[in-house]
TITIKOL-328673 format. One line per field, with one value per residue: chain; x, y, z of N, C-alpha, C in turn; residue in three letters. Coordinates in nm, 3 decimals. Each point is the difference from the previous one (the first is absolute). Layout:
<sites>
ch	c(A  ...)
nxx	c(X  ...)
nyy	c(Y  ...)
nzz	c(Z  ...)
caxx	c(X  ...)
cayy	c(Y  ...)
cazz	c(Z  ...)
cxx	c(X  ...)
cyy	c(Y  ...)
czz	c(Z  ...)
aa	c(ALA  ...)
</sites>
This chain:
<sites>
ch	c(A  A  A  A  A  A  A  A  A  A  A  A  A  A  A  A  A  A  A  A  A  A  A  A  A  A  A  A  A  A  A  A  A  A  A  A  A  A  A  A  A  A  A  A  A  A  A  A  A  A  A  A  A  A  A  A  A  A  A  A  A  A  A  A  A  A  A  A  A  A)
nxx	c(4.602  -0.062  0.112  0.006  -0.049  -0.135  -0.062  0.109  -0.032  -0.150  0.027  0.042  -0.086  -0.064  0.090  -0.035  -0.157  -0.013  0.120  -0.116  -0.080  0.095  0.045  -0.135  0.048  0.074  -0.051  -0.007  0.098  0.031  -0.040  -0.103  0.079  0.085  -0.021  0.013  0.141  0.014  -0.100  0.030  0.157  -0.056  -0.070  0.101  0.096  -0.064  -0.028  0.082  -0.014  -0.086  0.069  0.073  -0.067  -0.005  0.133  -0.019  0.103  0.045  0.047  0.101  -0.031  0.141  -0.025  -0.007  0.161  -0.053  0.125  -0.003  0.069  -0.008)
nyy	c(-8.104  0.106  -0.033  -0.095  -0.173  0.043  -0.098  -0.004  0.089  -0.047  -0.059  0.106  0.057  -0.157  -0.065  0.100  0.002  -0.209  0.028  0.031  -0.135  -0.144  0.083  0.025  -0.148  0.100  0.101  -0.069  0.079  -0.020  -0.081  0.067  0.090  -0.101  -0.096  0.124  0.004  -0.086  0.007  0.164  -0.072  -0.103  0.093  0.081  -0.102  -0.029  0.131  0.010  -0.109  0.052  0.139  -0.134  -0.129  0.085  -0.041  0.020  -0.010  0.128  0.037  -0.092  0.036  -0.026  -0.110  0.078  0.014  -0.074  0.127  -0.142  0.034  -0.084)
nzz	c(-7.697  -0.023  -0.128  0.092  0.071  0.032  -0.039  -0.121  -0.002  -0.038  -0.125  -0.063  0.061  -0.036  -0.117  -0.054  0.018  -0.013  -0.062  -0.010  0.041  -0.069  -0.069  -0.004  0.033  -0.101  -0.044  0.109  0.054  -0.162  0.071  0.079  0.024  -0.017  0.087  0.074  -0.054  0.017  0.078  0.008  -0.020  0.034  0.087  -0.015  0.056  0.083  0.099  -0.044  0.017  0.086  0.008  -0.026  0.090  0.123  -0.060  0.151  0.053  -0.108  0.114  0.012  0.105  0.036  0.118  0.046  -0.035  0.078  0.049  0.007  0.123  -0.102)
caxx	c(-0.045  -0.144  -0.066  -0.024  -0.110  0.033  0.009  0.113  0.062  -0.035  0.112  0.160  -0.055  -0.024  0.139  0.087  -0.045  0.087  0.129  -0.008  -0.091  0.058  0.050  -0.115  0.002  0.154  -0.018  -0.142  -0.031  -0.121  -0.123  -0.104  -0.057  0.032  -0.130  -0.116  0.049  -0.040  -0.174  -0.036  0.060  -0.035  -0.120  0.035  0.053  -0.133  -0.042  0.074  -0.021  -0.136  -0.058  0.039  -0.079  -0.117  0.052  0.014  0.138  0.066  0.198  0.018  0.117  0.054  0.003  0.178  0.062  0.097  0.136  0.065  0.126  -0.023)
cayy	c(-0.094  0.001  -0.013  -0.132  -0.005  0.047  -0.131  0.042  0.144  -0.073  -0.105  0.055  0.077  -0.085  -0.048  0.137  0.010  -0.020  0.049  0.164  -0.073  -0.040  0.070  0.068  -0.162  -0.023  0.102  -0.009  0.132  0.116  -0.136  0.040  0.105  -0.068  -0.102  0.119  0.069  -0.095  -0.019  0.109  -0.004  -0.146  0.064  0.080  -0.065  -0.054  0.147  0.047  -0.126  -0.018  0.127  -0.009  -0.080  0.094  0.127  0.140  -0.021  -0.074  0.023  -0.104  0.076  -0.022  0.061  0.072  -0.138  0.023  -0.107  -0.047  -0.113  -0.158)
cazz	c(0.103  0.022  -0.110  0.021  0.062  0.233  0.109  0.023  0.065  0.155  0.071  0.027  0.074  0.101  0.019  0.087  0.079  0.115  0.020  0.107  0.065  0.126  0.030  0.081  0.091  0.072  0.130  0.082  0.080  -0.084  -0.085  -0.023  -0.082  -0.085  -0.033  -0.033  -0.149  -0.118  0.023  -0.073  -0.112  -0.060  -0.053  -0.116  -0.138  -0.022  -0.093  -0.111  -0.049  0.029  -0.067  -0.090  -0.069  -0.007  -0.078  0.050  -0.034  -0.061  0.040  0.144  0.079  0.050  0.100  0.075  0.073  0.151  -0.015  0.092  0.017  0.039)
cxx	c(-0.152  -0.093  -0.113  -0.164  -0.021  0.055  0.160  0.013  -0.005  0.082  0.125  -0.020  0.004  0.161  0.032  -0.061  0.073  0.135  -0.022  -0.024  0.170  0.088  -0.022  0.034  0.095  0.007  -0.130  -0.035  -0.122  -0.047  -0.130  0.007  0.030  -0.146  -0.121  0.005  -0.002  -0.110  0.002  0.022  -0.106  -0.152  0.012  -0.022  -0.145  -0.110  0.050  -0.027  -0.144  -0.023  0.090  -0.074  -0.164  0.048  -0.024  0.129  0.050  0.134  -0.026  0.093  0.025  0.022  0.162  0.004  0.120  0.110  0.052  0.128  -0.018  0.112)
cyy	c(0.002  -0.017  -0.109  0.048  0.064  -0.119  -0.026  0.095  -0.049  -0.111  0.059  0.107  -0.076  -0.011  0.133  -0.016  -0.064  0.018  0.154  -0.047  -0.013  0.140  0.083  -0.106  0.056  0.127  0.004  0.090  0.080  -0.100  0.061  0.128  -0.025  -0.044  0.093  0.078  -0.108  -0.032  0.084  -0.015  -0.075  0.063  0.087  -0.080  -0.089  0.053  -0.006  -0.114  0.001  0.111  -0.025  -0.067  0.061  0.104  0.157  0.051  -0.091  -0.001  -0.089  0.092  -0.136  0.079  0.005  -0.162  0.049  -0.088  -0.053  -0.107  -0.110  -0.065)
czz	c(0.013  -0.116  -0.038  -0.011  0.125  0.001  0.009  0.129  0.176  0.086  0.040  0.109  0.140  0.074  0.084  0.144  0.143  -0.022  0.092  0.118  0.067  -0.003  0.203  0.116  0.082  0.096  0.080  0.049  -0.085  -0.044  0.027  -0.062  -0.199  -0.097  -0.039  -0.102  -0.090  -0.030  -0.091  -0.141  -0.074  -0.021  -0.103  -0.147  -0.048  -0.077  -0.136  -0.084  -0.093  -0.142  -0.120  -0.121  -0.090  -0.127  -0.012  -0.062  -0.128  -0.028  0.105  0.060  0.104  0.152  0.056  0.029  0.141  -0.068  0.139  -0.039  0.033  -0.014)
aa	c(UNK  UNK  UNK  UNK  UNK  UNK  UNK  UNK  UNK  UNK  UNK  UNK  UNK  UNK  UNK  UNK  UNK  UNK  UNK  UNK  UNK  UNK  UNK  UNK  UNK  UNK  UNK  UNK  UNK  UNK  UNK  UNK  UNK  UNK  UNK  UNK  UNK  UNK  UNK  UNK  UNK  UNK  UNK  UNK  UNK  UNK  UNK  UNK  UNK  UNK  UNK  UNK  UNK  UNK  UNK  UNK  UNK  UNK  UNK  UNK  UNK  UNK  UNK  UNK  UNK  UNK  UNK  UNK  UNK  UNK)
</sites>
């Protein structure tokens, strides 16, 4: 799956991204502390983006995926 282009990787990352998103709609009660772990997530994954291009990194690590019930 990551064999691709980023720009691949980015798009399927994206697709995951809102399926976590409405996943996240449906329980409100943890909608801010929610919205604050995904901030983090989405800076990580940004970071990682960044030190990739910069070819700091030349392993793409993959950030932990949250399993949710959608």
């Amino acid at each position: 799956m990551l064999t691709g282009s980023p720009g691949c990787h980015r798009r399927w990352l994206d697709v995951f991204h809102v399926k976590r998103l409405e996943a996240a709609r449906k329980s409100s009660s943890r909608d801010k502390r929610w919205r604050r772990r995904e901030q983090g997530q989405l800076q990580k994954e940004i970071r990682l983006q960044q030190e990739i291009e910069r070819g700091r990194r030349r392993v793409i690590l993959v950030t932990r995926q949250v399993n949710i019930k959608i």
